[in-house]
C-alpha positions in Angstrom: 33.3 133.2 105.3 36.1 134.6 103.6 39.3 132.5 102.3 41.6 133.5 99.8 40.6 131.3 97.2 37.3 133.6 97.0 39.5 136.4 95.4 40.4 134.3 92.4 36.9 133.7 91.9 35.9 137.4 91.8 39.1 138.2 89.6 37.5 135.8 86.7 34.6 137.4 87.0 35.6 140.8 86.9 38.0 139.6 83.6 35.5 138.3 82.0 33.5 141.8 82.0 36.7 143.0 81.2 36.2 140.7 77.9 32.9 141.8 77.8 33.6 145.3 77.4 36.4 144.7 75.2 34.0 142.3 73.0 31.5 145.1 72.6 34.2 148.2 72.3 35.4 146.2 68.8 31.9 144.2 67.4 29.8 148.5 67.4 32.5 149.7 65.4 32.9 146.8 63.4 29.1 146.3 62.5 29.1 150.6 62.3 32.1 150.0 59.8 30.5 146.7 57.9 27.0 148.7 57.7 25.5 145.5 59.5 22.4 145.6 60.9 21.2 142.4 63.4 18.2 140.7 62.3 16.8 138.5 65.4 14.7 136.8 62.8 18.1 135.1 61.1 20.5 132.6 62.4 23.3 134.3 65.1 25.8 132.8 62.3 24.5 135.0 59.6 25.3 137.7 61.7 28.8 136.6 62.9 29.9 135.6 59.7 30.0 139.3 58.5 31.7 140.5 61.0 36.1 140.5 61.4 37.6 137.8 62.4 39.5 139.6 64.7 36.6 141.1 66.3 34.9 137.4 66.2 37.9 136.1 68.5 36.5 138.4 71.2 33.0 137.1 71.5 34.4 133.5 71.1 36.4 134.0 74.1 33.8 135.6 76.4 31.3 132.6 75.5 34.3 130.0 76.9 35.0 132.5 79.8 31.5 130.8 80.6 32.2 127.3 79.9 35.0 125.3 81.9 35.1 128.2 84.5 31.5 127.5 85.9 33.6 123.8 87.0 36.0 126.2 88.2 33.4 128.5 90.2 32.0 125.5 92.2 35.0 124.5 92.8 36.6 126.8 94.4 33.3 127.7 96.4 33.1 124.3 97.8 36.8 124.2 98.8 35.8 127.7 100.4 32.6 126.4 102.5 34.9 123.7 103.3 37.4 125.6 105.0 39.8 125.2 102.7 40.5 127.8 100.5 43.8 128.8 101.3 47.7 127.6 100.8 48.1 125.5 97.8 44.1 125.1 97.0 44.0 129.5 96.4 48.0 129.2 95.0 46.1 126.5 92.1 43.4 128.8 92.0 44.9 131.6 91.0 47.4 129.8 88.8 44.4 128.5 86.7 42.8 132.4 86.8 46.5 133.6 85.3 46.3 130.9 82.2 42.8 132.0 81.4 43.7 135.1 81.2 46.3 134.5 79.2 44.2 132.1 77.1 41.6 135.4 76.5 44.6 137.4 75.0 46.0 134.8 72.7 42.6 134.1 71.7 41.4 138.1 71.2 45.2 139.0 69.7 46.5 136.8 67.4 44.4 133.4 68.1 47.0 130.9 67.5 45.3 127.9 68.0 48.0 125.6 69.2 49.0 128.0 71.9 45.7 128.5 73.0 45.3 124.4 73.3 48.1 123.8 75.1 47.0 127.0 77.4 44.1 125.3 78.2 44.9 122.1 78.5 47.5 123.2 81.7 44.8 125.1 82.8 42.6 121.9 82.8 44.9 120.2 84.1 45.3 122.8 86.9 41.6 122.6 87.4 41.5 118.8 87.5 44.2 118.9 90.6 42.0 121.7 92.1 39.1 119.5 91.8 40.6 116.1 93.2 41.8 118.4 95.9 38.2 119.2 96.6 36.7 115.3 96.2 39.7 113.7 98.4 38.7 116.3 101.2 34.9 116.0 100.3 34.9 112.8 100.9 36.9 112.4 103.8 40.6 112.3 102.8 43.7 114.7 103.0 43.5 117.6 101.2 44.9 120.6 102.8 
């Protein structure tokens, strides 16, 4: 079944390979650059902790791209199998895809930390209306 709702779903996906290319295409050069090798045998900190800051900020971001949105993943796919993935459910939807987006950048460019909080929080909050939208028609009230 196909309901618009379904296409902000694949569009987080597809950004977050987009962060996952961009992740890779700065932490090479940097360990290239930094002469750092990866030792499986030490902690994953050891290894982070020589690399930029700036190219840090990247892989932080992918690994939240896979936090909160799994909530927003299920979701979205219930209101789909539920026949109600379109008008305002897709419209929040895609309004919560746009700030987590625009969370990654902050976070990868300049990762000011007070802009990226209040980023996320509206894009919790988003999520939160998204996901009251789902329970109130889940379980049997008026949510179209």
């Amino acid at each position: 079944m196909h309901t618009p709702i379904l296409c902000a779903v694949i569009a987080l996906v597809l950004w977050t390979f987009v962060m996952w290319t961009w992740l890779y295409a700065t932490r090479i050069p940097a360990m290239i650059k930094g002469g750092i090798v990866y030792d499986p045998s030490r902690p994953t900190g050891e290894f982070m902790d020589k690399l930029p800051a700036r190219v840090r900020w990247k892989a932080d971001n992918y690994n939240h791209l896979h936090e909160q949105p799994t909530i927003f993943y299920a979701v979205a796919i219930i209101l789909s199998l539920l026949a109600a993935g379109g008008g305002l459910n897709a419209t929040l939807a895609w309004i919560y895809v746009a700030l987590r987006v625009v969370h990654s950048l902050v976070q990868a460019t300049v990762n000011l930390v007070m802009l990226r909080f209040a980023i996320f929080v509206a894009a919790s909050l988003v999520l939160f209306v998204l996901s009251l939208r789902a329970a109130l028609l889940l379980f049997g009230g008026p949510a179209t």
